[in-house]
N, C-alpha and C positions, 0 to 999 in steps of 0.2 A: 810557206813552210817546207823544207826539204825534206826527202828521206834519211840525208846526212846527219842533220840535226836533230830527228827523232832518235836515231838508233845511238847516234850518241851519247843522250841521255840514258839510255839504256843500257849502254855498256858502262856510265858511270853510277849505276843504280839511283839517278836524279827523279826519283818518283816526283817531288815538290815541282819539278821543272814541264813533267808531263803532268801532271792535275792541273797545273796554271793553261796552260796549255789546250787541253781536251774541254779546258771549261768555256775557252776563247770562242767566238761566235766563228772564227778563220777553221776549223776543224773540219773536213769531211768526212762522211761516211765513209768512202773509199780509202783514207789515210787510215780512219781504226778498223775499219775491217782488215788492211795489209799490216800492220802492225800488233793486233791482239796475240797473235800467236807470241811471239817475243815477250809482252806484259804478262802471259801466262806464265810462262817459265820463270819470269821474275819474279812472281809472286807479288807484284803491286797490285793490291785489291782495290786501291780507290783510284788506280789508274784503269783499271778493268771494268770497273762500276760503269766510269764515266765513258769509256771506249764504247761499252754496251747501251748506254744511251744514246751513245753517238753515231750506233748504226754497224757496229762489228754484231757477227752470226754466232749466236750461241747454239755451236754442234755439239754433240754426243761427245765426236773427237774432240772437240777444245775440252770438255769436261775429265774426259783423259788426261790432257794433256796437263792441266791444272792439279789434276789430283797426282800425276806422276812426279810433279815440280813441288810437290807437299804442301800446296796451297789449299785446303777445303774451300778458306772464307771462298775465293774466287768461282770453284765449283758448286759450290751452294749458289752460287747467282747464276752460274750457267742451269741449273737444273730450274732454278724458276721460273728463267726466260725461254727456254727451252722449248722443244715439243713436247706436248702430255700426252701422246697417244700410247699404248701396249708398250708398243715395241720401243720405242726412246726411254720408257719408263725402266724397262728392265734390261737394257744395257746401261742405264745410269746403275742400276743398284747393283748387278754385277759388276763393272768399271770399280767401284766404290771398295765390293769385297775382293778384290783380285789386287786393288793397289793397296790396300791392305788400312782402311780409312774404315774402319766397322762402326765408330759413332756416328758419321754421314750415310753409313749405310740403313742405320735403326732411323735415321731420321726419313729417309727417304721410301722407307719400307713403308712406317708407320706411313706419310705421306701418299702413298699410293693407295693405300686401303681405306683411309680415312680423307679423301678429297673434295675441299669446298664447296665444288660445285656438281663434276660431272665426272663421268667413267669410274664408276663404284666396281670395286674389284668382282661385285656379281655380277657385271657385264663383261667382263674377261674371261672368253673361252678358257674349256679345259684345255683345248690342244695352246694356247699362246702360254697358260702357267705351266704347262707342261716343257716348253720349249724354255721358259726361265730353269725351271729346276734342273733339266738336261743340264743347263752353260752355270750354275752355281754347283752343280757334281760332278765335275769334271774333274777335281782335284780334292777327294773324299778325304784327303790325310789334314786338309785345312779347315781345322776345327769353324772358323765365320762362315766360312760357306756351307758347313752342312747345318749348323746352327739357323742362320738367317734362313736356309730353304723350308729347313723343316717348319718355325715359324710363320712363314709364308703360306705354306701346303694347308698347315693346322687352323689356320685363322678364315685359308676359301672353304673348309670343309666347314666350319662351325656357319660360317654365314649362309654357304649353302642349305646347311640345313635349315637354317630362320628360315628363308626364302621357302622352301618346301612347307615349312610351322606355317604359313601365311592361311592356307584354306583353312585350318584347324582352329587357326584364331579368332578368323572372323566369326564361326560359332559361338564361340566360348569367349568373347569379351564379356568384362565383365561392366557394370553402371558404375560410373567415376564413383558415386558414394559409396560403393562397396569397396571397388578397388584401394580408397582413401583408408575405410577403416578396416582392410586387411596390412598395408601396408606400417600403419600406427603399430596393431599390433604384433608386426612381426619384430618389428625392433624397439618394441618392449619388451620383446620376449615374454610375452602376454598370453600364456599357453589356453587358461581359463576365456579368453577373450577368444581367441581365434575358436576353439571351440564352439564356443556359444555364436559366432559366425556362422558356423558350418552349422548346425542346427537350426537356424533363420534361414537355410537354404542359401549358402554362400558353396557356389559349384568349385570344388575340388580339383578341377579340371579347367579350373576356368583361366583367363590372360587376363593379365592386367600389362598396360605401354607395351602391346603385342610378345608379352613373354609369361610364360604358364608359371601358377604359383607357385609351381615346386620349384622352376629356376629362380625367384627372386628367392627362398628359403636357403638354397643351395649358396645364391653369392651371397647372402648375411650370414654364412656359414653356421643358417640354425636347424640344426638337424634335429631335435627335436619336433621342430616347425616339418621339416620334410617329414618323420613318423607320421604326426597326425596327419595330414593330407593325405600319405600313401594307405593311412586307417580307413579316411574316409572317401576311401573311392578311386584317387589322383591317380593317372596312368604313368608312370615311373621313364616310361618310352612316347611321349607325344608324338605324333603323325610317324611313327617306328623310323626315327633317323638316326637315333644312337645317338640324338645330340645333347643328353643332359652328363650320360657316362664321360663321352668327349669333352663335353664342359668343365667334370668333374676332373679327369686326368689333365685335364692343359692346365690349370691351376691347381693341383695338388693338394685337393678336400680328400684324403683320405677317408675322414667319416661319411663324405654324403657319398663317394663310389660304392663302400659297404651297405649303406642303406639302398640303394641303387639298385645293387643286386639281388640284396635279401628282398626285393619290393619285384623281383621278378627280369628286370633287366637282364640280357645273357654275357656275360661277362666278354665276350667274343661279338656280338653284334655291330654290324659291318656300317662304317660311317656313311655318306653321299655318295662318297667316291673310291667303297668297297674298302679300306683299312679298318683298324681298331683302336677303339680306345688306347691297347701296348702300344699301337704304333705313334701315337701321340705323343703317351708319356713316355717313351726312350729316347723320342726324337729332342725332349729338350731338358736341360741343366734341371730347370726350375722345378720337375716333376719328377726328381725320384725318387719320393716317398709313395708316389699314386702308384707309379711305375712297380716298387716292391709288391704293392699291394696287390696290384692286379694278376703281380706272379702267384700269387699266395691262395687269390681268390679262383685261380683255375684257368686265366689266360693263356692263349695258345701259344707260346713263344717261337713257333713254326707258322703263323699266320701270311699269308700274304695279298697284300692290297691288289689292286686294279693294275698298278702298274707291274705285280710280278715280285715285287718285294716285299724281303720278309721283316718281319721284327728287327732281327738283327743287323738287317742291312740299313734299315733304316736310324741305329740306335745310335745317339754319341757313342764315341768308342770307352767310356769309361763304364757303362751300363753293359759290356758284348761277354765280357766274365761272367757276369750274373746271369746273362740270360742264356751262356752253355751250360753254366748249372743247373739250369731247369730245362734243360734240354733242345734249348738251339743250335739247330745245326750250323755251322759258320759258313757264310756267303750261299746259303740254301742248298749248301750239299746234305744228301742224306745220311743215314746211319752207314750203308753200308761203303763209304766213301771219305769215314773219319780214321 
């Protein structure tokens, strides 16, 4: 087989001629590794499928190259075959928001945090997420990339905190038969039931599938359910991570942030990795209702995280009005410099 005859087909978009072909037992490695780059740019994904079983290098660059040629299908198979290590990981999902491919980018995100097997995003130094969010805020005016970082940022801080919940929990499991009939009745909204629990000596503080009962009331968004636990004892701030407020503003429970606070929580209490709850909820679409609320409920809208950022800097820009109305200073300058 020549090189003549490859590139041929390629110049006459004969994808049929190259799958006959790549499927041929005559194919070596070395032809589809010298010829992938060209299938990339064509966009023949099941000439690329088969090039990549044949022995062409699924790089970070080919995945570029793919996503610049508006091929996904093809870069989706590069990211699989791919390397999984930090750093391939987060040049794919950058590559992805910079060629402007944001559904490959939600898949690859999700992807990396939620991985089959190995390198759980709790094993990802802060300095390596830190080095993604640098190269996703390079270009603060492109709404996916401050969107997907923030995302990202919000989801190590949440897991972070589990991870810290872990000493807390092993205390406070609870015996599968209790856990069973707190769970019945939380989504029966069983008010009379759970009570009568809590009077049998059901711990108020207790885990049930390493998560404290006020967070399982919080995601069945029963906030009555959250009242009575915070009546009978529950600590509103478990192992003090800030992580049920956190939980409350990334998903925009209005109710349970207000119960939250009135249950003693500081409205300001600094996550894992020294932000707030505001920094949460400004940093995403989906939150701002919580985000209103937390202005309302006394949040500092001058707060800033570990990194040195404030509220505002970290806010989509359609929440940065609201938050100089309550008194953010724009880009962390002070009053006297407005």
């Amino acid at each position: 087989m020549t090189t003549g005859r490859f590139d041929a087909w390629l110049d006459e978009g004969d994808e049929l001629a190259l799958v006959v072909h790549l499927r041929s037992e005559h194919v070596s490695p070395a032809e589809c590794e010298t010829h992938f780059d060209r299938i990339c740019s064509s966009g023949m994904a099941v000439a690329a499928h088969l090039a990549l079983e044949g022995g062409a290098r699924p790089t970070v660059e080919r995945f570029e190259l793919a996503l610049g040629a508006g091929s996904e299908a093809i870069a989706c198979q590069l990211a699989i075959r791919g390397s999984q290590d930090a750093e391939a990981r987060f040049s794919r999902i950058r590559s992805a928001l910079l060629l402007n491919s944001p559904y490959l980018a939600d898949v690859l995100v999700h992807e990396f945090l939620n991985p089959p097997e190995q390198s759980p995003i709790e094993d990802v130094s802060r300095e390596e997420l830190q080095a993604l969010l640098l190269a996703l805020r390079r270009d603060e005016t492109t709404a996916n990339l401050t969107f997907h970082a923030a995302e990202l940022v919000n989801e190590y801080e949440l897991r972070a905190a589990r991870r810290r919940f872990a000493a807390f929990d092993e205390e406070h499991t609870l015996p599968d038969a209790q856990g069973s009939e707190f769970t019945e009745a939380l989504h029966a909204h069983d008010l009379s039931a759970l009570e009568a629990l809590l009077a049998a000596g059901l711990d108020a503080n207790g885990t049930w599938k390493s998560r404290p009962l006020l967070e399982h009331a919080l995601d069945a968004d029963a906030l009555d359910a959250m009242r009575v636990l915070l009546a009978a004892g529950a600590d509103a701030d478990p192992a003090q991570t800030g992580w049920l407020l956190t939980c409350a503003a990334k998903e925009n429970r209005v109710g349970a942030l207000r119960i939250l606070v009135e249950g003693g929580v500081h409205v300001d209490t600094p996550t894992v990795h020294g932000g707030t709850a505001l920094h949460v909820a400004v940093a995403s679409r989906r939150s701002r209702d919580s985000a209103a609320a937390l202005l309302e409920l006394g949040a500092d809208p001058n707060a800033k995280n570990t990194e040195g950022r404030t509220v505002w800097e970290c806010a989509q820009v359609e929440f940065r009005k609201t938050l100089e109305k309550h008194g953010a200073y724009p880009r962390g300058r002070g009053p006297q410099t407005l």
